[in-house]
KENU-84944 format. One line per 4 residues: number of its first residue (from 1); their letters; for each residue y, z, x of C-alpha. Coordinates in nm, 4 decimals. Layout:
N
NUM	A	Y,Z,X | ...
//
This chain:
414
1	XXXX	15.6523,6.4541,7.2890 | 15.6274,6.0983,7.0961 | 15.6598,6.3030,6.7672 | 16.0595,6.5122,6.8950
5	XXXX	16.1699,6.1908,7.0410 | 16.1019,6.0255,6.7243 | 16.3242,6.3305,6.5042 | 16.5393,6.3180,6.7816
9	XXXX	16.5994,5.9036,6.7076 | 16.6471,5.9942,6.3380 | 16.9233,6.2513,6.3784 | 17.0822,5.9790,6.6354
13	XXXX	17.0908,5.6911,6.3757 | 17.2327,5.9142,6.1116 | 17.6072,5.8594,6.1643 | 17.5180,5.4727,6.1449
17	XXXX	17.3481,5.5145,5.8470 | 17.6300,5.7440,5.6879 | 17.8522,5.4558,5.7957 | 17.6620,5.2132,5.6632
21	XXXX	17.6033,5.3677,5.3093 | 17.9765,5.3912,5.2902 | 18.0138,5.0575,5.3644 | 17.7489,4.9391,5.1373
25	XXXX	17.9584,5.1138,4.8191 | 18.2553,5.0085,4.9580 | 18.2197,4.6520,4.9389 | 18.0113,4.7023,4.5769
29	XXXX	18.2004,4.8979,4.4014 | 18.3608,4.7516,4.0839 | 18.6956,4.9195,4.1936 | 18.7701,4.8820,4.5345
33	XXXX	18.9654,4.6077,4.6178 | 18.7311,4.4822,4.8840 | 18.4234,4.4056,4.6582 | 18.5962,4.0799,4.5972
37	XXXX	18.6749,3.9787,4.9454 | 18.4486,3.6654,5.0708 | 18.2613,3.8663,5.2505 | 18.2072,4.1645,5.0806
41	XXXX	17.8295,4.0928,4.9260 | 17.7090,4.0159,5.2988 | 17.7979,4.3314,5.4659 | 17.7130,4.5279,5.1444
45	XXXX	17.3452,4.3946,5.1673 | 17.3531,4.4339,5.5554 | 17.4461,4.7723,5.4786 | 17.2269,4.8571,5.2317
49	XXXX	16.9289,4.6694,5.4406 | 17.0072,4.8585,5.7356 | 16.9884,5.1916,5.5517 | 16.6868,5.1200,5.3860
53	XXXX	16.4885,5.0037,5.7073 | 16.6091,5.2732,5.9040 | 16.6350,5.6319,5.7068 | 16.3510,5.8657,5.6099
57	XXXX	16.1878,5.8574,5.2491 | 16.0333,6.1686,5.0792 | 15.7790,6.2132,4.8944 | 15.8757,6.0517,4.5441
61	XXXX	15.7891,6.1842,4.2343 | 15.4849,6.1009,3.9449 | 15.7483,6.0460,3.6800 | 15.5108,6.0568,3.4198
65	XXXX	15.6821,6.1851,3.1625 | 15.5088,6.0310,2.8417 | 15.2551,5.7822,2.7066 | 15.2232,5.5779,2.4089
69	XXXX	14.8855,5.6731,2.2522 | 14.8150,5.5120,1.9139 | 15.1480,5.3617,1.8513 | 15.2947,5.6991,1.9382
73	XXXX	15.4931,5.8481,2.2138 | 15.3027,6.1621,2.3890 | 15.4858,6.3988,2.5787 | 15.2901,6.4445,2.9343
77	XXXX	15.3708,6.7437,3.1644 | 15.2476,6.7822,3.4937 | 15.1541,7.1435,3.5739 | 14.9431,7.2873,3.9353
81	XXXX	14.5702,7.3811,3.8335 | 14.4557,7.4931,4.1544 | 14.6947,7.5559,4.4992 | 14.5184,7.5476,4.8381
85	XXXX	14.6925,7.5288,5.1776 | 14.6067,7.1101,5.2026 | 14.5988,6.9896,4.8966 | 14.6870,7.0905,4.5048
89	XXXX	14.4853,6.9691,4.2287 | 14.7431,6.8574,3.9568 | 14.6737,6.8397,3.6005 | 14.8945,6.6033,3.3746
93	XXXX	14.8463,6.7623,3.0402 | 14.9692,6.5943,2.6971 | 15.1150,6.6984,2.4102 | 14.8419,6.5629,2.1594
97	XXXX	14.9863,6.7471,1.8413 | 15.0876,6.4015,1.6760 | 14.9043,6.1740,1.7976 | 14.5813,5.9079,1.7433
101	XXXX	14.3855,6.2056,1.5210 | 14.4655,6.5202,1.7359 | 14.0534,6.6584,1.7710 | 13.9653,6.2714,1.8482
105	XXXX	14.2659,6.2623,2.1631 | 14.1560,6.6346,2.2475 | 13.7467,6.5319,2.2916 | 13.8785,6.2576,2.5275
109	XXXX	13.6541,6.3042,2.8440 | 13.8000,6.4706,3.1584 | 13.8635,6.2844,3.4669 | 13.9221,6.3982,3.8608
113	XXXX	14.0946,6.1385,4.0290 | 14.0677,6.1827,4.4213 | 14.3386,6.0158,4.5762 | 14.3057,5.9526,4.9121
117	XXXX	14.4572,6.1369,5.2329 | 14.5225,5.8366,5.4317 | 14.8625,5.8289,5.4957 | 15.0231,5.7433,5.1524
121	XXXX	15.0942,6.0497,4.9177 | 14.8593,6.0583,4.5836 | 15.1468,5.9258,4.3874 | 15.0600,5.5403,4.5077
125	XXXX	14.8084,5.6346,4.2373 | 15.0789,5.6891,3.9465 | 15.0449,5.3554,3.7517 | 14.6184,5.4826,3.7386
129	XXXX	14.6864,5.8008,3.6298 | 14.9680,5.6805,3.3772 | 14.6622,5.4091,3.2353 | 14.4132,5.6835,3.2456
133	XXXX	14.5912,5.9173,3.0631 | 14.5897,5.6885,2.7297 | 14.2143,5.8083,2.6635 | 14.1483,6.0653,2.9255
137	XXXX	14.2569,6.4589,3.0179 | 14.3455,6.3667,3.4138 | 14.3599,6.5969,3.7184 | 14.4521,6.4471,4.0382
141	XXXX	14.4199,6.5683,4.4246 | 14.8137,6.5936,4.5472 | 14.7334,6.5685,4.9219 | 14.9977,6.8218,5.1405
145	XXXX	15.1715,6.6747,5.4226 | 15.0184,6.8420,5.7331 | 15.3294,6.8970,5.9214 | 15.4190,7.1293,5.6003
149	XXXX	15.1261,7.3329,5.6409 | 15.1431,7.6081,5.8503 | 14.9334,7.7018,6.1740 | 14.8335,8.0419,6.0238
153	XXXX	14.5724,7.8591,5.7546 | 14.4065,7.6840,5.9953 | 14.2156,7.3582,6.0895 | 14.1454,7.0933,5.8111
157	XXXX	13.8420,6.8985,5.9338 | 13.6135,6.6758,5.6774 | 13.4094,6.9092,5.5859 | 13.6888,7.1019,5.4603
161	XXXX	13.7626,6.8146,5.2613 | 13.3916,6.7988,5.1170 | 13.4343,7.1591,5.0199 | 13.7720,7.0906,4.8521
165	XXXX	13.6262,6.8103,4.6128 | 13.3522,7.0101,4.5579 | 13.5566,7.3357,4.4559 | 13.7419,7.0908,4.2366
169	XXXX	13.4366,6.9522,4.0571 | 13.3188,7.3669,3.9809 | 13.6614,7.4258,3.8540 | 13.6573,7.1124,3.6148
173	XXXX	13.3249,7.2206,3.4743 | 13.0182,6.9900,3.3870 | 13.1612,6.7394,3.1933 | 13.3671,6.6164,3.4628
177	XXXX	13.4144,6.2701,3.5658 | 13.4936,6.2139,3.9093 | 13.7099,5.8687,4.0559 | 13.7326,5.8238,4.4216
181	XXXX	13.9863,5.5108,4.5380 | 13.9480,5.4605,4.8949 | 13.8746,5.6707,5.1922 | 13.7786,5.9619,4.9572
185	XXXX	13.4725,5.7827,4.9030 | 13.2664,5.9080,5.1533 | 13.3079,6.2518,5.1143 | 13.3128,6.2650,4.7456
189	XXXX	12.9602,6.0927,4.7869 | 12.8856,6.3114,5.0150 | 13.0245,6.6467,4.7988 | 12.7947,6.5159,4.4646
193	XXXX	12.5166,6.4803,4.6933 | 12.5465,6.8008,4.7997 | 12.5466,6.9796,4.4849 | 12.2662,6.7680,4.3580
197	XXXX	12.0174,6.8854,4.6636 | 12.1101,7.2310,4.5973 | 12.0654,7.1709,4.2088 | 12.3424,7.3255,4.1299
201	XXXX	12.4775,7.3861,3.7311 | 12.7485,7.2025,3.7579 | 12.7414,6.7849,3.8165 | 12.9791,6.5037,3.7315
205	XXXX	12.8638,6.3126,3.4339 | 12.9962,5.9934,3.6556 | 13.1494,5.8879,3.9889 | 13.3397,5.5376,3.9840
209	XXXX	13.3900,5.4607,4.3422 | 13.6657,5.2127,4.4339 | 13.7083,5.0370,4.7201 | 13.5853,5.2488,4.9662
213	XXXX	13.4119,5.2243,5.3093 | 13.0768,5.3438,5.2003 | 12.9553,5.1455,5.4844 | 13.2177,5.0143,5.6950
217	XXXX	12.9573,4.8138,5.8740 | 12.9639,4.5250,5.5484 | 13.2298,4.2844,5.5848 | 13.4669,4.4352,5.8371
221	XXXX	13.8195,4.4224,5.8006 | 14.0773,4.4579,6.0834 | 14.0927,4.8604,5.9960 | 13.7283,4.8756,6.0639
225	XXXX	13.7421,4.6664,6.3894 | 13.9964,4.8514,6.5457 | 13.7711,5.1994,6.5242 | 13.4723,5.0202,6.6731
229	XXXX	13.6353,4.8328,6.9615 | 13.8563,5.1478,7.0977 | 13.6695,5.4798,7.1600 | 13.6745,5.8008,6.9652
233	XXXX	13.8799,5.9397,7.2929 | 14.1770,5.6775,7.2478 | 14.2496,5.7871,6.9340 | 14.2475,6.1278,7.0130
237	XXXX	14.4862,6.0332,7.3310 | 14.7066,5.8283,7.1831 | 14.7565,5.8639,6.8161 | 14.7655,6.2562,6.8106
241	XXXX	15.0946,6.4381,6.8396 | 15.2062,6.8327,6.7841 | 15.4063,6.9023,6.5026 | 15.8679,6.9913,6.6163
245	XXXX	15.9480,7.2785,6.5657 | 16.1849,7.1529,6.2784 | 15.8491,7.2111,6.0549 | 15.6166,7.5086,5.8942
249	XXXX	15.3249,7.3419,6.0263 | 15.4721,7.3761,6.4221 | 15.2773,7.2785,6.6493 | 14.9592,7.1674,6.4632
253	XXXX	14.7786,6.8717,6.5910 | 14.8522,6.5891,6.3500 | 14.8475,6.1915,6.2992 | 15.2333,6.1308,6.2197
257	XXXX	15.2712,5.9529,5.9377 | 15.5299,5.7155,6.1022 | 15.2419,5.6247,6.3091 | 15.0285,5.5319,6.0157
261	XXXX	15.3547,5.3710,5.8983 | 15.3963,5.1246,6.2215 | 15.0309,5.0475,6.1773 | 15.0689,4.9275,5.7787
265	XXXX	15.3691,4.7417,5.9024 | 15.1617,4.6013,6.2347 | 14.8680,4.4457,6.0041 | 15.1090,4.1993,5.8415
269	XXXX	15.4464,4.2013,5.9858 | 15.5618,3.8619,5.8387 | 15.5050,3.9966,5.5203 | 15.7279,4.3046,5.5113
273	XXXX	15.9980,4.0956,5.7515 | 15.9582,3.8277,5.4444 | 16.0482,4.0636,5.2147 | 16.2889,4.2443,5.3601
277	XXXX	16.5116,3.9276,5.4113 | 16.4771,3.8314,5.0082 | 16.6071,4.1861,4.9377 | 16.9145,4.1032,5.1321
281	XXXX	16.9259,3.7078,4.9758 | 16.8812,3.9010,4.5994 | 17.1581,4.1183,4.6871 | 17.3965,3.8634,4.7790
285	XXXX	17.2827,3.6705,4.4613 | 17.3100,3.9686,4.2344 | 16.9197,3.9418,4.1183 | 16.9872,4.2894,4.0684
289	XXXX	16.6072,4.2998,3.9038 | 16.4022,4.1370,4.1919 | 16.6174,4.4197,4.4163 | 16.5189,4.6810,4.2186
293	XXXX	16.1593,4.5885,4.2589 | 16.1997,4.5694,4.6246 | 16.3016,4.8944,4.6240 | 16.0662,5.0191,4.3765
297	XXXX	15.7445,4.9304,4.6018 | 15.8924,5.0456,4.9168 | 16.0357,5.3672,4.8132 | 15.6733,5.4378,4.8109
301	XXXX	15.5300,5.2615,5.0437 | 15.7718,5.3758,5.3112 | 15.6806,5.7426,5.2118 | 15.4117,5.8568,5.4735
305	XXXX	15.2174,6.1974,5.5088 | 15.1073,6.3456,5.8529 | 14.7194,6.4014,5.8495 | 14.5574,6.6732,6.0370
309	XXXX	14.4307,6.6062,6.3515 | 14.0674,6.7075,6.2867 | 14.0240,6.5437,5.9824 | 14.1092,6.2119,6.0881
313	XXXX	13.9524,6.1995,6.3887 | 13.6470,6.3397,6.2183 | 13.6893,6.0286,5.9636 | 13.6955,5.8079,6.2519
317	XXXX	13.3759,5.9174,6.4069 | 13.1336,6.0151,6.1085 | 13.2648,5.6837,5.8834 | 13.3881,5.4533,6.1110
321	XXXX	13.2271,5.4592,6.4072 | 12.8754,5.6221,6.3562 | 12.8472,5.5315,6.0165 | 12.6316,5.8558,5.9974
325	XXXX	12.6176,5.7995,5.5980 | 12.4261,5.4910,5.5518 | 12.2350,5.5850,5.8604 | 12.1296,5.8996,5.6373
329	XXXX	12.2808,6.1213,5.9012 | 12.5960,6.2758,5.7580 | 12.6137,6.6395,5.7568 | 12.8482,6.9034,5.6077
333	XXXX	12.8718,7.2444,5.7571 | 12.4889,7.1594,5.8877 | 12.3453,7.0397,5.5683 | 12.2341,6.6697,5.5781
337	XXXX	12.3929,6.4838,5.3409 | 12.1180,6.3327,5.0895 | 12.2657,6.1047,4.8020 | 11.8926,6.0123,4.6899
341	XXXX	11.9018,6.3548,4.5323 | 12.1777,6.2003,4.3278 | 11.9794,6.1982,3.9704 | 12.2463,6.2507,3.6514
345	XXXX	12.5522,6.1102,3.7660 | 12.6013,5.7786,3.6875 | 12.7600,5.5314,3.9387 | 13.0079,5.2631,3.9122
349	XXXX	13.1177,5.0728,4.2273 | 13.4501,4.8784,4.2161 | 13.5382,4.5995,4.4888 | 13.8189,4.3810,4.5335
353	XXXX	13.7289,3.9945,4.6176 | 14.0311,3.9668,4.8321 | 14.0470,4.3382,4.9856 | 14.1443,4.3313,5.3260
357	XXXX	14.1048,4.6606,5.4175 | 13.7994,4.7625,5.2766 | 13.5354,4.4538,5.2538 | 13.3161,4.3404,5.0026
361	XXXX	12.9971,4.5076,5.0020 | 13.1258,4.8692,5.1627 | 13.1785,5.0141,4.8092 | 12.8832,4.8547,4.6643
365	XXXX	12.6491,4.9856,4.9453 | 12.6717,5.3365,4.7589 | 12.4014,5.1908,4.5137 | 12.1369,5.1384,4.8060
369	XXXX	12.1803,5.5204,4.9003 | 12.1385,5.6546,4.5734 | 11.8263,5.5739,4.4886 | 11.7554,5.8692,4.2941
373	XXXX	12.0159,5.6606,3.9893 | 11.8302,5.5133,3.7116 | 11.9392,5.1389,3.6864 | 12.0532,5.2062,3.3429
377	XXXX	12.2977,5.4411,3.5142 | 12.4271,5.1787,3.7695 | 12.6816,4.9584,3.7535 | 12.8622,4.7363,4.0304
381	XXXX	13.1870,4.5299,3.9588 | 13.3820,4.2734,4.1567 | 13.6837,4.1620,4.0170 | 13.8154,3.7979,4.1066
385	XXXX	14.1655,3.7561,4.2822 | 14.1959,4.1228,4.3641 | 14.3379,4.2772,4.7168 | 14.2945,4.6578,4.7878
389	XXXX	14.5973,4.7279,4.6207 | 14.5047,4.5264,4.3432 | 14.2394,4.7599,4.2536 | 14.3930,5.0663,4.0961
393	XXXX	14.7617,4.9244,4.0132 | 14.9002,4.6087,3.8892 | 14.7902,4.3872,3.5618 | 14.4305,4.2589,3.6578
397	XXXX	14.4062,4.6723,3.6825 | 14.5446,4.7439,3.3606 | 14.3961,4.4503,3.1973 | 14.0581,4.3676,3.3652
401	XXXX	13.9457,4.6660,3.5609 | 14.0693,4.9907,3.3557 | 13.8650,4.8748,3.0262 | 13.5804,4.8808,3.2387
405	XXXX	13.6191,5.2291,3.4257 | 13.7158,5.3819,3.0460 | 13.3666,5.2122,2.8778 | 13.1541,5.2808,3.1486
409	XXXX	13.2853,5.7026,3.1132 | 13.2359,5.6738,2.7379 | 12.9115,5.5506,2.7695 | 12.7692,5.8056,3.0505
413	XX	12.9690,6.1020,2.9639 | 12.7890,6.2177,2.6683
//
């Protein structure tokens, strides 16, 4: 009911917003006569503002179109490697005829990034995969929003996304390098450790885990303490809503992503009201560049995905609540979880000091469950000044934490 009252809100606002729009290019445009009334930059930015805060945003695009490799640019297309109903593993493939000694650039080592299903779409991840690609072939899990997914392929619960990563990892091959940022932590963990215990042919030759709630029982953050104080039945009573019929996926149990979206907003309101009021000051003051950025970030941070019902509530129990990995009792489809059996694959833990959603010491806990590691094959970093986002984007990222992620894969992947 919460989700068609919330569609039914958008199609009511959408005459204001048409209004508004026209108001904001009426009042900005270079030839109408009201631009240059005294008023005319306030209720353009009002307009604009209003627009912005209250219309939809879609998923937005990689945009990675090329990279400069060696001095040179490199054409980079972005083609679908493998399709499955929840989630499509992209590959962003480059044009290496002309660049940095073609057989060098072609031997660069291959690298899954798992993005996480968490409520943003895998493109938050663009500015990593645009630094990756410089010296790596890159595939990256392009989460599908649940509410597109229809009813007829069935229930996505953890597991399912275990088996995902792990079909991934046998499509890739052996000499596969595997980068988990965030929630995917667990059950990439948790997918490696299961095709060491079988001894399977196939392993990653490394898995760099970032930021991730290994053990969300180190340092908790305010997402940690708001799974452990409310029980597993409140979530599934009051975050979990059926799919309009608008949709492919009708009717499917989901977490709305404008739920997610109120709780982003709800963990630092201040910040996002803050920001929202210097978009409207830069408008009026033509810093057409700071506006831009403004719109930039939230273009994409705005965008939301609906997550299936199972799998998050799943995540909320087994990671959050139970902790059933660090307490050595995870299991997949009846199969305990064992990442002692962990043996080849080396391991390199990244942690933000100033990460407020996953806190120091959840990451790095991955290193006292796989014993199995040789030191040698172990590496744990924290980098200084860094929040969550801070992490995989930004320019400590590109500067500090990248070089470390690329050395660390030359060195282990053979």
């Amino acid at each position: 009911m919460l989700y068609t009252l919330h569609e039914m809100s958008h199609a009511a606002l959408t005459p204001w917003q048409m209004l508004a729009s026209m108001n904001a290019s009426i009042f900005s445009h270079p030839f109408s006569p009201l631009t240059y009334s005294p008023l005319s930059r306030k209720i353009a930015a009002g307009s604009e503002l209003f627009v912005r805060v209250t219309q939809r945003y879609h998923k937005p695009e990689f945009g990675i179109h090329e990279v400069q490799i060696g001095g040179k640019a490199v054409g980079v297309s972005e083609t679908v490697a493998v399709d499955k109903p929840f989630c499509k593993l992209l590959h962003f493939r480059r044009d290496l005829g002309a660049c940095r000694g073609s057989q060098t650039a072609k031997a660069d080592p291959k690298v899954l990034l798992v993005a996480p299903l968490s409520g943003h779409h895998a493109t938050l991840l663009r500015e990593t995969v645009r630094t990756l690609l410089l010296d790596h072939d890159v595939y990256i899990t392009d989460w599908v929003d649940a509410r597109m997914v229809s009813l007829f392929h069935g229930a996505f619960h953890l597991d399912d996304y275990v088996d995902y990563v792990r079909e991934f990892i046998d499509f890739l091959g052996p000499d596969v390098n595997v980068i988990s940022v965030c929630q995917p932590t667990v059950p990439v963990l948790a997918a490696i450790s299961l095709m060491a215990d079988a001894n399977e042919r196939i392993k990653p030759r490394t898995m760099i885990m970032m930021g991730g709630p290994i053990d969300a029982r180190r340092s908790p953050t305010a997402v940690n303490n708001l799974a452990t104080k409310k029980p597993h039945s409140w979530f599934k009573s009051n975050v979990i809503q059926r799919v309009p019929a608008k949709y492919p996926g009708f009717m499917r149990q989901v977490y709305p992503g404008f739920l997610q979206h109120m709780g982003f907003v709800a963990m630092n309101p201040s910040r996002h009201a803050d920001a929202h009021r210097d978009f409207y000051n830069h408008l009026i003051e033509g810093d057409g560049s700071s506006a831009a950025s403004h719109r930039a970030f939230y273009d994409e941070y705005n965008a939301v995905l609906d997550m299936p019902a199972e799998y998050y509530l799943d995540t909320i129990k087994t990671v959050f609540q139970d902790f059933s990995l660090p307490n050595g009792r995870m299991q997949v489809r009846g199969q305990l979880v064992r990442p002692q059996a962990i043996s080849k694959t080396a391991l390199l833990t990244i942690e933000g000091e100033l990460d407020d959603i996953s806190g120091n010491g959840q990451t790095k806990a991955a290193h006292a469950l796989c014993t199995g590691i040789p030191a040698k094959k172990r590496e744990h970093y924290l980098a200084p000044g860094v929040g969550h986002y801070g992490i995989f984007s930004g320019r400590r990222y590109r500067e500090i934490i990248y070089p470390r992620i690329r050395d660390f894969i030359r060195r282990h992947a053979g």
